[in-house]
Wavefront OBJ file of the C-alpha trace (Angstrom):
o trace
v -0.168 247.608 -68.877
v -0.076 243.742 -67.637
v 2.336 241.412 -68.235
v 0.133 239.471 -70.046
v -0.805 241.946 -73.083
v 2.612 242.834 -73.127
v 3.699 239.340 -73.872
v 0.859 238.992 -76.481
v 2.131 242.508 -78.177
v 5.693 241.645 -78.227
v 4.513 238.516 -79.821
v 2.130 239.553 -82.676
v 2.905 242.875 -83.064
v 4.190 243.571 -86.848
v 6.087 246.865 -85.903
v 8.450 244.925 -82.925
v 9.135 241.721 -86.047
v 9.740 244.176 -88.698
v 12.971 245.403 -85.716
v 13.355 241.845 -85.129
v 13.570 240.783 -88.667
v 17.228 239.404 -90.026
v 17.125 242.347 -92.518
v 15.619 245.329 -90.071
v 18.419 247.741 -90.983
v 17.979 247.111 -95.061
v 13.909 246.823 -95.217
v 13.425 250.051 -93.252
v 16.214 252.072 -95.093
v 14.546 250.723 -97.988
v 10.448 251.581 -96.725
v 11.983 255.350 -95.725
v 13.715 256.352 -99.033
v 10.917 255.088 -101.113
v 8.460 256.731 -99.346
v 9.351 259.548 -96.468
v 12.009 260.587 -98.482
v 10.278 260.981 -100.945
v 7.152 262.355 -99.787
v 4.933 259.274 -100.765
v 1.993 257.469 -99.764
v 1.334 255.396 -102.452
v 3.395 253.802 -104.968
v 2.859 251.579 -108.055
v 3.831 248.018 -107.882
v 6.316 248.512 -110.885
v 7.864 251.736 -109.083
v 8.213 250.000 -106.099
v 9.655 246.697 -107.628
v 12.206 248.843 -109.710
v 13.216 250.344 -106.558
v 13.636 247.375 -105.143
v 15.882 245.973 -107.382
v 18.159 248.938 -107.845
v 18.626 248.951 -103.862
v 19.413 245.088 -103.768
v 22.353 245.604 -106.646
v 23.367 248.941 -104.686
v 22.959 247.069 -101.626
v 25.144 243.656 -102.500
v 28.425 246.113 -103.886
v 28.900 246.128 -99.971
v 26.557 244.201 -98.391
v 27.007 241.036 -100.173
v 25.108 238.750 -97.618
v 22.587 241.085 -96.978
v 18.966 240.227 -98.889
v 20.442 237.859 -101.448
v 16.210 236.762 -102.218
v 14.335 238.036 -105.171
v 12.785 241.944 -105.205
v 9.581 240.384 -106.130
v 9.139 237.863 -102.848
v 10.414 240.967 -100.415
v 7.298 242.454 -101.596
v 5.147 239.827 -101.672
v 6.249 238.649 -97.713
v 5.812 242.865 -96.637
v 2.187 242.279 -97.856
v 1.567 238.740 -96.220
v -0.467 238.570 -92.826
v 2.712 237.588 -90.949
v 4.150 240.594 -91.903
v 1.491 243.403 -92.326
v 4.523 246.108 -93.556
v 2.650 247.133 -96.371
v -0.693 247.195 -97.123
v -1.496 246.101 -101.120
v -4.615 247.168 -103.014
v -6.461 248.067 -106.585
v -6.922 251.685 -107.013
v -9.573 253.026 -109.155
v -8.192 253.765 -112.459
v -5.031 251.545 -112.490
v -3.614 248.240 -114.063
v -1.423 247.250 -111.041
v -1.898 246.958 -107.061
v -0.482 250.361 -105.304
v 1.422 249.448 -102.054
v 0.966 251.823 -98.851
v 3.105 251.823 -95.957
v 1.068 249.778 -92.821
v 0.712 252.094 -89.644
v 2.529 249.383 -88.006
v 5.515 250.084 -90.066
l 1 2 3 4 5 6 7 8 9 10 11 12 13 14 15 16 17 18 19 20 21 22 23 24 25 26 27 28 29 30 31 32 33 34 35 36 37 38 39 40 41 42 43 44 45 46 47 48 49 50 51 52 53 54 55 56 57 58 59 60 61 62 63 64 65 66 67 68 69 70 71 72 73 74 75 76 77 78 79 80 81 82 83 84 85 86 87 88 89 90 91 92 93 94 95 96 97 98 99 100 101 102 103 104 105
């Protein structure tokens, strides 16, 4: 590889920011329980948003400065084109967007 793709990867690629980000440790704890652990590939924007917020009150009992933002614009920035962590879309059938884990992430 050449120096120069390997200074536009480490640049734009979403996996290296998402191990850059301020709050690497918390997001990907978060990404794995809700869905390796648990054997998922696709979860419901309500799941996921309940999860969410159940981690960030778990999470500020000893982490207090640690994602102090709301559950709701976490999600929202995973999804954004900055980000690319998750991957939002419509399934057939349902009322709410279904997040997927990016293969970046």
């Amino acid at each position: 590889m050449r120096l120069g793709k390997l200074l536009v990867y480490f640049e734009t690629s979403p996996a290296l920011q998402l191990l850059r980000a301020r709050n690497a440790p918390f997001v990907i704890d978060f990404l794995d329980r809700q869905y390796k652990q648990n054997g998922r590939i696709a979860i419901p924007h309500s799941d996921l948003l309940s999860g969410l917020i159940a981690y960030l009150e778990d999470l500020r009992d000893t982490y207090p400065d640690a994602m102090s933002g709301k559950a709701d614009a976490y999600i929202s920035d995973w999804c954004s084109r900055d980000t690319r962590w998750l991957q939002r879309f419509l399934e057939g059938g349902r009322d709410e967007p279904v997040y997927q884990l990016t293969p970046h992430t």
